[in-house]
N, C-alpha and C positions, 0 to 999 in steps of 0.2 A: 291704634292702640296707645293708652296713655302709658308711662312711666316716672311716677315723681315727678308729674307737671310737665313732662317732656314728652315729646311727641318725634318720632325718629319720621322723617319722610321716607326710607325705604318702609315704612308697613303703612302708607296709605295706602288707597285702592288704586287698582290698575285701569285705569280709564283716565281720558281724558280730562283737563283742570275743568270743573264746574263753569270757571268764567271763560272757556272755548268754548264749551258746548253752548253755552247761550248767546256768544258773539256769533257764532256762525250760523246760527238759525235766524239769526236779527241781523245780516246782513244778508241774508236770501230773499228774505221778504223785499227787499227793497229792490233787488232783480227782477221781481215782476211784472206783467204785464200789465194792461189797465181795465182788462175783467177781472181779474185777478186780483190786483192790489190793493183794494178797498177792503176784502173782508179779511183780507189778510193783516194789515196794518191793524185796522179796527181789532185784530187779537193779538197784538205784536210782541205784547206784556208777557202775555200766555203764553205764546209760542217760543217768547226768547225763557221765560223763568220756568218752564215746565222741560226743555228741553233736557235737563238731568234727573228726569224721572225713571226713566228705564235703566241709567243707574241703581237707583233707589230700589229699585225692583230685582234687582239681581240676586239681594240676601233672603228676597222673601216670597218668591215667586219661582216655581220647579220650574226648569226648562229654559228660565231667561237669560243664561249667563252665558249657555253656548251662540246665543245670539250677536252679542260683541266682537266672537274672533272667529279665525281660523287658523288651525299650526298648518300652513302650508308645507312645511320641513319635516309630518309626520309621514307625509307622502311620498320622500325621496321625490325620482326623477318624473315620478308618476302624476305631479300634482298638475301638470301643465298640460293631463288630458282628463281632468277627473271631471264625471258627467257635469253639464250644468242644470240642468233640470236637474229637480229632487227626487224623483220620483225612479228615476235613473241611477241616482247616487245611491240609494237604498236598497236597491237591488245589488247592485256589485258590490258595496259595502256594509252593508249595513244599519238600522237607524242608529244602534248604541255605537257605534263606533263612529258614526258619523259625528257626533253631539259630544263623544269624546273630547273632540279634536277641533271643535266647533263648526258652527253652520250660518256663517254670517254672510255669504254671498246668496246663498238658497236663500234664508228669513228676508234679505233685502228683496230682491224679485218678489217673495209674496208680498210683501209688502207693500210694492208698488201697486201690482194688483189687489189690493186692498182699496187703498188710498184711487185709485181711478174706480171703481166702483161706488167708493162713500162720492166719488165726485158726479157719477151719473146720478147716485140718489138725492143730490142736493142736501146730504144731512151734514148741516154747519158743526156739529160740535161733533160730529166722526172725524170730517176734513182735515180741522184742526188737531185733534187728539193726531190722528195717524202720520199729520203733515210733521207736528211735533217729532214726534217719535222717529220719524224718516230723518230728518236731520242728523240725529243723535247715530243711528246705525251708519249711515252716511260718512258720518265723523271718522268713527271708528275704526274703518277701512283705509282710511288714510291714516292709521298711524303704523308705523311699522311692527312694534311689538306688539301687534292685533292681528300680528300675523304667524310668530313661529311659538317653538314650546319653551323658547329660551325668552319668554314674556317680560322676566322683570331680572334676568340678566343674574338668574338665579342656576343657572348652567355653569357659568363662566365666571364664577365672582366678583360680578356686577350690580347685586341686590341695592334695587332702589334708583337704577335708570330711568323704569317707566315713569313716574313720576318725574323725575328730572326731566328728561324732555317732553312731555306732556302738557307740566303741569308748571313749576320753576322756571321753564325757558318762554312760553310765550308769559308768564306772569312779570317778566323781566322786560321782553323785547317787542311784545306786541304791540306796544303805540309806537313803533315805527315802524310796523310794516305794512303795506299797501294791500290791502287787502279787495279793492272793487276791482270785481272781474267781469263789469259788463249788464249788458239785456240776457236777457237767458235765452237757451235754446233748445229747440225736441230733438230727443238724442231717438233714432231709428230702433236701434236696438237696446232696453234696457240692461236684460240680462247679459249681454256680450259688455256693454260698459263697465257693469258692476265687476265683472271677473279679470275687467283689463284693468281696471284701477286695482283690485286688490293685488296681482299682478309682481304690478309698479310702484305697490307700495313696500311688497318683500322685498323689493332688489334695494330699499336701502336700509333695510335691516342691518345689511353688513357695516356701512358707515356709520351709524347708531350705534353701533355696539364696540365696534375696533377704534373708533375716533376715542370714543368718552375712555377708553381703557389706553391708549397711547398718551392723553391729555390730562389724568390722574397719575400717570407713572410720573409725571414732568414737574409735578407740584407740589413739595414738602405735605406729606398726611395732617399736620396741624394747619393747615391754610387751607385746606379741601374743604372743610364746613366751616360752617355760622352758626350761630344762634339768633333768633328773632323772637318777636314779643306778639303771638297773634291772636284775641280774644281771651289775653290774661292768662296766654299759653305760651312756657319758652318751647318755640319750636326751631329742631336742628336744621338746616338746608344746605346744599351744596354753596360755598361762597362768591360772589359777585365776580371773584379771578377764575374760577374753575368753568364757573357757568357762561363768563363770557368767552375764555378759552375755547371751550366748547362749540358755541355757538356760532363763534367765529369760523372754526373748524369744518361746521357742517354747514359751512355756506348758503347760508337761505333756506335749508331745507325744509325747517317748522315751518316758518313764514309760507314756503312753495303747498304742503300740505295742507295747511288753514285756507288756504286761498280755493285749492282744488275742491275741497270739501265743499266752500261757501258756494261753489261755480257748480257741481253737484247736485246736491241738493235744490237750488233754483231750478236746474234743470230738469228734478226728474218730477219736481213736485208737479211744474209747466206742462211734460208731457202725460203727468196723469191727468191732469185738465184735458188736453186736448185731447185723448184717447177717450175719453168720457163724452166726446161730443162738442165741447166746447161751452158748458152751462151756464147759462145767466146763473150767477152767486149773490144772493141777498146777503148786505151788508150789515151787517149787524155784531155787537158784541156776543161772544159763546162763553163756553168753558171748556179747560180741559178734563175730560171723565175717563178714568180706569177703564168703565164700561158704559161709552156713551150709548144712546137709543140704536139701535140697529147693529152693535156692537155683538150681541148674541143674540139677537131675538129672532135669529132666521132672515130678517130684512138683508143681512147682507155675510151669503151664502160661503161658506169656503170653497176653495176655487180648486181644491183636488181632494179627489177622495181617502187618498191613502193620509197621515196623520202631515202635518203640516209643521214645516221649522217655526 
């Protein structure tokens, strides 16, 4: 939201900085195997710049926005048994109440089963679109406030965190962190993965949130923001003393997060390969499509009958 050429970083959006999500999708592809990494390089462009699409889709599309989180903390003590199949969680809960409180562990699982069946049908511009897209959900999980109701620290009089560590902290420190995490690997079970990482990523909610409010107390409030000059925009930001305070404070954290994500991702795009069979992939340039061929034409079935996250 603008005001008088100003632009406040607590009302941007709550997602991840645009330039994560497309580093960590452009550094998966290069985890890949060597059936694998031809077609995927060959759309590298696409897969790292489309990577903030389902962003985009969030204001304009029903349904997409429970996709990005889950409040784990709506669930009290209960969340550490709640079904993992969807189909399970609808019955004891609910769909509306599910979708409430979002459904980002269930939507990842279909999604993997999506993406390995575009991979047995050999349809290049599904692969891509859905490989894209997996990234990005992928991301998401690993951030912490993609996990509770206290999202953007609007509980606690913290308005305008997510973006701060999201978005301000790798924009500041991400060319020094190490980000190559390897050959990739088939993870046995996907769904048991997806639910341990979102997990692990609540448990540092708490340091996200008590750090940055311990590290703001310590800072005269006229030294806490900036002004910057971004696209003929003065926008306001947390200042270089607060954000490295911080950052220091949470000891590697972002940096530990971007990495998992990037080690993620390789992995699960790999084992939908392999669960596919292991398909010769023609290499060629695609596109990415809203609704590639096979997208809804039947060619590639939904994989339960009841309504799907």
């Amino acid at each position: 939201m603008f005001f008088l050429f100003r632009y406040e970083a607590s009302s941007s959006p709550f997602l991840w900085g645009f330039w994560a999500h497309k580093f960590i999708n452009r550094m998966a592809v290069y985890r890949l195997p060597p059936p694998m990494a031809p077609l995927f390089k060959k759309n590298i462009d696409i897969i790292s710049e489309n990577a903030v699409n389902p962003d985009r889709r969030r204001y304009s599309v029903v349904g997409e926005a429970e996709k990005h989180y889950i409040d784990l903390d709506a669930y009290g003590d209960s969340a550490a048994f709640l079904p993992r199949d969807w189909n399970g969680a609808v019955r004891k809960f609910g769909e509306d109440s599910l979708r409430k409180h979002g459904i980002a562990p269930w939507h990842l699982q279909q999604h993997v089963r999506r993406l390995t069946e575009a991979f047995r049908l050999k349809n290049r511009s599904l692969i891509i679109k859905l490989a894209t897209d997996m990234g990005h959900y992928v991301a998401d999980i690993h951030v912490p406030l993609h996990t509770t109701r206290n999202y953007n620290g609007q509980l606690t009089g913290q308005e305008g965190i997510h973006a701060f560590w999201e978005s301000r902290l790798p924009e500041l420190y991400a060319e020094n962190y190490d980000l190559w995490t390897g050959a990739v690997r088939y993870i046995e079970d996907p769904a048991e993965t997806i639910w341990e990482t979102v997990f692990r990523t609540h448990a540092g909610c708490d340091s996200v949130l008590q750090l940055e409010k311990k590290i703001s107390k310590g800072i005269p409030k006229d030294r806490l923001y900036s002004h910057e000059v971004r696209n003929n925009i003065i926008v306001k930001l947390q200042s270089g003393e607060f954000a490295g305070k911080y950052h220091k404070e949470l000891d590697g954290q972002v940096e530990r997060q971007m990495k998992a994500a990037i080690r993620l991702t390789g992995d699960l795009w790999y084992t939908c390969w392999v669960d596919a069979g292991q398909p010769e992939l023609e290499t060629s340039e695609t596109s990415y499509e809203d609704d590639p061929p096979g997208a809804a034409s039947g060619t590639l079935p939904l994989v339960r009958p009841e309504p799907d996250p």
